[in-house]
C-alpha positions in Angstrom: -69.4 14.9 26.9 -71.4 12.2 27.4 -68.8 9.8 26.5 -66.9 11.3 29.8 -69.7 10.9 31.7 -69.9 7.0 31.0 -66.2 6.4 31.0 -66.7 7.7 34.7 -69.8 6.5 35.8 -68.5 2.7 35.2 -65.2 3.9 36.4 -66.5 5.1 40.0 -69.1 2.4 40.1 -67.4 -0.4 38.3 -69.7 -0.9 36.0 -68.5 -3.4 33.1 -70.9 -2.7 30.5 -70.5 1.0 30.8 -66.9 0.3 30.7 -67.2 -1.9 27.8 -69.7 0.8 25.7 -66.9 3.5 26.4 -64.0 1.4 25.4 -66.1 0.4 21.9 -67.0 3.8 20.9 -63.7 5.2 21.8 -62.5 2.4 19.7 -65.0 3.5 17.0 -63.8 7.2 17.1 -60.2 6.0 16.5 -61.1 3.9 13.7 -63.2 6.2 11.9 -60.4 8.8 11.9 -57.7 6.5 10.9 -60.2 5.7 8.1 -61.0 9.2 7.3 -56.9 10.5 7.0 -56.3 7.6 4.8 -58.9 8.7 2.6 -57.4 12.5 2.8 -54.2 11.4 2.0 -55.1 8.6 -0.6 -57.4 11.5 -2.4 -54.8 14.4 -2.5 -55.7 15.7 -6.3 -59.9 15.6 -4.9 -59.0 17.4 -1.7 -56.6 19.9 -4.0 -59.9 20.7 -6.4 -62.5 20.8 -3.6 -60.2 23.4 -1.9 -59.1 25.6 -4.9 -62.6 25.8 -5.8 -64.4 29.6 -6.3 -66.3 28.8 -3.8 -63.5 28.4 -1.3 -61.8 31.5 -3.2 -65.3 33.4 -2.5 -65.4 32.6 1.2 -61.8 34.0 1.5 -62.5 37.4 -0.1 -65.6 37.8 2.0 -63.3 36.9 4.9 -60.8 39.7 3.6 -63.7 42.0 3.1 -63.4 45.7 5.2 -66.9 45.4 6.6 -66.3 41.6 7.9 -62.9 42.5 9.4 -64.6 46.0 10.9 -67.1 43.8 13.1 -64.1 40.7 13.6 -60.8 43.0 14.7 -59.6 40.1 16.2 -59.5 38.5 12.7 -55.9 39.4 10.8 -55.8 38.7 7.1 -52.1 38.6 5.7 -51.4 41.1 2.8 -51.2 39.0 -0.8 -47.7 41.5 -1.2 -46.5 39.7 2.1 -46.9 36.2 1.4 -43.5 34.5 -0.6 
């Protein structure tokens, strides 16, 4: 949000530094998530244990749990017979 606000701010008043700061960390952001996917994609097999860990497997079956989807209806867990 506040990154808007400056892009605007320099926009509207022509204001090269703001400009400049917006434009750098915008440039930042982009790098930082090129950076991050390669590191996702280069790392499949730690990303594959990390997610097939019991803790993962313990956050799904509270997820799946009757009193968790009584207070969340708008929550809709598929049926283990369902999926192929």
């Amino acid at each position: 949000m506040l990154m808007g606000f400056l892009g605007c701010l320099g926009a509207i008043y022509e204001i090269r530094c703001l400009l400049g700061l917006y434009f750098t960390c915008l440039l930042l952001i982009v790098i930082a998530q090129v950076v991050a996917g390669a590191l996702i994609y280069f790392q499949k097999e730690t990303v594959s244990d990390v997610t097939s860990s019991s803790s993962v497997l313990d956050f799904i079956e509270w997820c799946s749990n009757d009193v968790f989807l009584k207070a969340n209806p708008e929550v809709s867990v598929p049926s283990p017979c369902t999926r192929k």
